[in-house]
C-alpha positions, 0 to 999 in steps of 0.5 A: 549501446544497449544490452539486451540479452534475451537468452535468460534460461541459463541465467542464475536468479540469485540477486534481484533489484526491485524498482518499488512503486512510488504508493504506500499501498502498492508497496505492500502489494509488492511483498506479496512479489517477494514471497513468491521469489523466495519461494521460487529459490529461498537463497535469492536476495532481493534489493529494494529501490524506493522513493524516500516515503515508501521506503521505512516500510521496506524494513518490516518486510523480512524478504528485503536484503537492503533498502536503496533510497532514490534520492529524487524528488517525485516526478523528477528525471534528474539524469545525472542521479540516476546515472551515477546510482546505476554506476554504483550498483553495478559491482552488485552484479544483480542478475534481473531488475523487477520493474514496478512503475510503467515511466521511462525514468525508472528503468534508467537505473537497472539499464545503467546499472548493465542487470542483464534481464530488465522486466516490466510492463512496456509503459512509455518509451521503454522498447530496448531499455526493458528486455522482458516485456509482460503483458498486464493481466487483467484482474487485482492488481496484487495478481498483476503484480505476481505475475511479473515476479514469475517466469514467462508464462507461468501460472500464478500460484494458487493462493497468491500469498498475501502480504503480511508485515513485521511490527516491533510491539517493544517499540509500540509500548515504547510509544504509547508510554510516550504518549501516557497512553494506557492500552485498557481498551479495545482499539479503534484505528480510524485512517480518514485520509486518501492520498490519490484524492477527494473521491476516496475520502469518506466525509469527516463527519462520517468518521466523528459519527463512528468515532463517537458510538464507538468511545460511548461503546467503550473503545479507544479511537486512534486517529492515524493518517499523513501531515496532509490529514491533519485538518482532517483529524483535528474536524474528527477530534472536534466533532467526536470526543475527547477519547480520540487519540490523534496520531495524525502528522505526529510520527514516522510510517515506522512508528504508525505501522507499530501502533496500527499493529494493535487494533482491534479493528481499522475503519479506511477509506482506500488507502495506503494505510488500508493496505498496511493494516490488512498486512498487519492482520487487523481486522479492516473494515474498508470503505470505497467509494471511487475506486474498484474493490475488485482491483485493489481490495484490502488484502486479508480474508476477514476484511469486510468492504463498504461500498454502495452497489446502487450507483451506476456511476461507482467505481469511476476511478476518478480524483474528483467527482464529476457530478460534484456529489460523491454520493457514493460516499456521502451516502454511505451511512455511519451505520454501515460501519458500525454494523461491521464493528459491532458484527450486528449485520451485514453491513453492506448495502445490497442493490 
């Protein structure tokens, strides 16, 4: 049977179950949701579903009531699961379920779960199992995400609020006195990795070069990143100095969060951690290269956006480039960044 309950205007808003995207930084975007409901009705509860990964980061967003960890592997139906956590929400008597993702598969746990209003994007296969069906707007993906906490037609707040996370600098001290890590200096967070792929990723030598005039200029660099960065680190460290300090692979997203949280500045390809960063109101200086700055900037006033402006091909929003170039990042030089430390110039290359 399915339950469609299409009258929501007499509906009470005050138990929410979020199903979170499956990307770091999509995730933090997501926050920007959270403020917006609270601001709607500061009693509401707001539960989050999140995929193992993404899901620490939840508990630095003070909007969150509970973190549900789904407990399926990537890319994985497993019916079965799915069913028996929707069965177990129901008692929570949620009153609409907020859907981030566009796939079939998660919505399975807000319709199994009986939540009577199921909003998202129509995505593939999903007329009956969402009830609330928005169409995408066109513009930063921060906007299209607000856009699906709001009411039908309701315009977007004016600013949309920007996400801002909660670091635990008691723990951070905790972790730089584990490492013998002295805070003397200013702090330059380098996150050279780029999970979407290739065409996001600045050059390692790049990073080694700004790592490099950065420590000559008295700075400590922090190198932060995934397991899968950490070839990526180690060819930084090599080629910059022994004042880089690699993190990379060596602690959970809490922890890097807490660290992260005490730079002066973050050099970033366009990433999860460019996201994280932003919310932390660091000081970011975001290089992109495949991807559209216009969509999916880092998401604070200060940030300053290091693109080439002289390619027809970029943004290509591709993994992989197809000229097998990356020109758009390969050309990007060093100087760009170092100009945006050290507040030398403008460091972005005009047309």
């Amino acid at each position: 049977m399915i339950h469609n309950f299409l009258d929501f205007k007499n509906m009470s808003y005050q138990k929410i179950l979020i199903i979170g995207p499956s990307w770091i930084g999509d995730l933090v975007m997501v926050q920007s949701v959270f403020q917006v409901l609270k601001t709607q009705d500061p009693t509401v509860l707001i539960d989050v579903v999140a995929p193992p990964w993404c899901a620490p980061l939840l508990a630095r967003m003070p909007e969150v009531q509970d973190i549900l960890t789904l407990p399926i592997g990537h890319g994985h139906l497993d019916l079965k699961s799915r069913w028996a956590m929707g069965k177990m929400l129901r008692n929570r008597q949620y009153s609409q379920a907020i859907l981030f993702p566009r796939s079939l598969k998660s919505v399975l746990i807000p319709y199994f779960s009986r939540i009577p209003r199921r909003t998202g994007w129509l995505g593939e296969m999903r007329w009956g199992l969402l009830n609330d069906i928005r169409p995408r707007i066109v513009g930063k993906m921060v906007e299209e995400f607000v856009a699906l906490g709001l009411p039908p037609k309701a315009l977007l707040p004016t600013p949309v609020p920007l996400p801002r996370l909660i670091a635990d600098r008691e723990r951070a001290n905790i972790l730089l006195k584990n490492f013998g890590i002295e805070q003397s200096k200013p702090i330059l967070a380098l996150c050279p990795g780029a999970a979407f792929g290739p065409a996001k990723q600045w050059p390692v030598t790049h990073f080694a070069t700004v790592a490099r005039e950065a420590s000559r200029n008295g700075w400590q660099v922090w190198l932060f990143g995934s397991p899968q960065d950490i070839t990526t680190s180690k060819q930084i460290q090599e080629l910059a100095s022994d004042n880089v300090y690699d993190f990379v692979g060596k602690m959970p997203l809490l922890d890097s969060i807490d660290l992260l949280a005490l730079a002066n500045a973050v050099v970033t390809n366009d990433s999860g951690l460019m996201h994280v960063a932003a919310a932390l109101d660091r000081f970011v200086i975001a290089v992109f290269g495949s991807s559209d700055p216009n969509r999916t900037p880092p998401l604070h006033p200060n940030a300053i956006i290091v693109r080439r402006n002289d390619l027809p091909c970029s943004p290509c929003l591709r993994r992989t480039c197809r000229l097998r170039t990356t020109e758009c990042l390969d050309g990007l030089s060093p100087e760009f960044v170092l100009n945006a430390i050290f507040d030398r110039e403008d460091p972005c290359p005009k047309k």
